[in-house]
N, C-alpha and C positions, 0 to 999 in steps of 0.2 A: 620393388627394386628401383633403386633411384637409376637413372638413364643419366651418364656422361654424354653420349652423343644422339645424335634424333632419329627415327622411326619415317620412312617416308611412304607412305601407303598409296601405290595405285590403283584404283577402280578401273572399269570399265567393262561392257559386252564384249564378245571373240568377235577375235580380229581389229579392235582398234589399235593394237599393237604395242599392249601393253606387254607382255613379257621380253620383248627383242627391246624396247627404250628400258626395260626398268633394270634389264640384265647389261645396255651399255650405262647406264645412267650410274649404276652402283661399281663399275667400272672405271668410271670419271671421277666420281669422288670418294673411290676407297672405302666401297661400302660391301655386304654381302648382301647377294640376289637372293631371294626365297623364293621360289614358285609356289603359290598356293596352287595354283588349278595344277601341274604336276602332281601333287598331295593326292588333290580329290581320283585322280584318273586312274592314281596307284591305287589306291583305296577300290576303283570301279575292276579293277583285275584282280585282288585277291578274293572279291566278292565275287565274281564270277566262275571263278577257277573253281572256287568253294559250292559250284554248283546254285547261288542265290543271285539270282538278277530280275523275280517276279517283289519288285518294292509294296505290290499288291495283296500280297499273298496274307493269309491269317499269321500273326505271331513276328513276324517279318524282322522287326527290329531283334527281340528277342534272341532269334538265332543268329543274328550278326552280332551280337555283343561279342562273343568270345573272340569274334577276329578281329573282331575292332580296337577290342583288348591288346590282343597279343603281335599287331601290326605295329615293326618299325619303316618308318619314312626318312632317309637321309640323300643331302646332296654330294656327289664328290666330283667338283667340280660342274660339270655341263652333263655329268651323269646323275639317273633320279635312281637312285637303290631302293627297293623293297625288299626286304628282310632277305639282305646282304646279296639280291640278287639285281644287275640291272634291268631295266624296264625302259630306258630311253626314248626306243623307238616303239613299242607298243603301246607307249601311253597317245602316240601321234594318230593312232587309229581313230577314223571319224566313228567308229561303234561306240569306244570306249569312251570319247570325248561325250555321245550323245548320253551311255549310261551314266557318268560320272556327274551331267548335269541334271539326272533321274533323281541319282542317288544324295545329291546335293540338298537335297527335300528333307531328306529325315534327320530328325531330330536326335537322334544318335551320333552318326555319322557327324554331322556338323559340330554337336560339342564333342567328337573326340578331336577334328580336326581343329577346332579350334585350341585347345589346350595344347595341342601340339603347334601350331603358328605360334601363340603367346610364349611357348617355354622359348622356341626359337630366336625370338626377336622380342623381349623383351629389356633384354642390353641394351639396345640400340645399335646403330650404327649398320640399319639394313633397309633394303630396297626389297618392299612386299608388294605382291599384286597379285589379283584377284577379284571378285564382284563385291565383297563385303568387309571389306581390310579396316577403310575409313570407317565403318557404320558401325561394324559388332568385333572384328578382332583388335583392335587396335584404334575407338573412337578418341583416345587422346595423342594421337599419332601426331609429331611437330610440322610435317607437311602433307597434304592432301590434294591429290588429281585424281581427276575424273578423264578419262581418256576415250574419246566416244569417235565416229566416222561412219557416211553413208554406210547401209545393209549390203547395198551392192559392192562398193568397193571392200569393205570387209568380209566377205563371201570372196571377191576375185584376190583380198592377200592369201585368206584360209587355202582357197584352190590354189595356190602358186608353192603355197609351204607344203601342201601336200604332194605336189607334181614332182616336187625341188626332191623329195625324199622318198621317191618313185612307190607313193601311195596312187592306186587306183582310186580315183575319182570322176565324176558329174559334177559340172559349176551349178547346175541349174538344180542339184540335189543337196549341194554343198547349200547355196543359197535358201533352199526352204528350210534344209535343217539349223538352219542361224535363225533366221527370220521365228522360229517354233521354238528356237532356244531362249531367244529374247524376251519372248512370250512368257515360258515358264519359269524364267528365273525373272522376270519384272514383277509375274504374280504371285509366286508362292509366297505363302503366308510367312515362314521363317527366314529371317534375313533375305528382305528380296534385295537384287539389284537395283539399286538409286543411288545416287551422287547424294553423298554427305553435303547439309546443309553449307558445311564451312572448306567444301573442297573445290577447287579450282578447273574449271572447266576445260579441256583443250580439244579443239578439235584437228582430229590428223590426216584428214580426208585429202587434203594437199601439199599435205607435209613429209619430208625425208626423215627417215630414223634419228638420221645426226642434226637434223631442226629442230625436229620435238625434246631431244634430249637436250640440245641448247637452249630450250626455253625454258624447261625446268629446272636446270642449273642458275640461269637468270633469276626465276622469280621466286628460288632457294637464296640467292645471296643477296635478292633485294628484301629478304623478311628475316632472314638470319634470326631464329628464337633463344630463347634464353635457357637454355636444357636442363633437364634434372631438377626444375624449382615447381 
């Protein structure tokens, strides 16, 4: 499909605050937000509810085809629907966040999700974020960040967003389970997290929401691509 307007894909580990820039950034320039990692977390509840959360297990994939199949994902708004039902605030859970980065491993799972990213956002004219946007869903995306920030201060935003939405938490447990997360989405063998050779590095470690979003508006309109050719 040929793309009238561009694709802006950002990368990055939790907590360098890609979803809150990439959701005002698509806001500034009249774009639609995608949340991928919303996707994956909805994905880690209906596999759970379905009773399957040992990724371990003999056949494993096998019995999650059919839900993986028959799973709809849509945004309305600032709400995440799973098959017409909301999930907003249970996809915030640090459990579901940790399975959701389990189940990010299998190779099922990530191409259903992925054919569902691609149907979403292959128009263009959207703000996607996630660990593998620039790499595997979208490598010819016309802008590309990588959005990265200390372990520790991305553990004390994750602890803050949780506190803000009166999730029971540990910094000091919030912090190992980042630090374990970064771990296993750096090394899994399927689409790990890395920064696309061609995507632009930012770091947010001392930067406001409305800074970082001003930079990448910047060095979106100092490269302005040629779309759709």
């Amino acid at each position: 499909m040929k793309r009238t307007r561009p694709i802006v894909a950002i990368d990055g580990p939790v907590g360098a605050g890609k979803s809150t820039v990439a959701r005002e950034l698509a806001r500034a320039i009249g774009f639609t937000y995608l949340n991928t990692g919303a996707m994956y977390r909805a994905v880690a509840i209906a596999l759970r509810e379905a009773g399957l959360t040992d990724a371990d297990s003999p056949g494993f994939e096998s019995r999650i085809a059919p839900i993986l199949g028959s799973i709809r994902i849509r945004f309305e708004g600032e709400r995440v629907m799973l098959n017409h039902r909301d999930v907003s605030q249970e996809i915030t859970r640090p459990e579901i966040s940790d399975l959701a980065s389990r189940f990010s491993t299998i190779a099922a799972v990530r191409s259903r999700m992925r054919d569902l990213q691609r149907i979403a956002g292959e128009a263009g004219g959207v703000v996607m974020e996630g660990r593998d946007i620039g790499t595997a869903v979208f490598p010819d995306a016309e802008f590309k960040f990588y959005l990265d920030a200390d372990a520790v201060i991305r553990a004390r935003r994750r602890y803050n967003e949780l506190t803000a939405k009166e999730v029971t938490a540990d910094f000091e447990e919030v912090l190992r389970q980042l630090r374990e997360r970064d771990e296993r989405d750096s090394a899994r063998a399927l689409a790990p997290l890395k920064r696309a050779d061609d995507a632009i590095l930012i770091d947010t470690s001392g930067l406001s929401i409305s800074e970082v979003v001003t930079k990448l508006k910047e060095l979106m309109q100092a490269n302005l691509p040629v779309v759709g050719t």
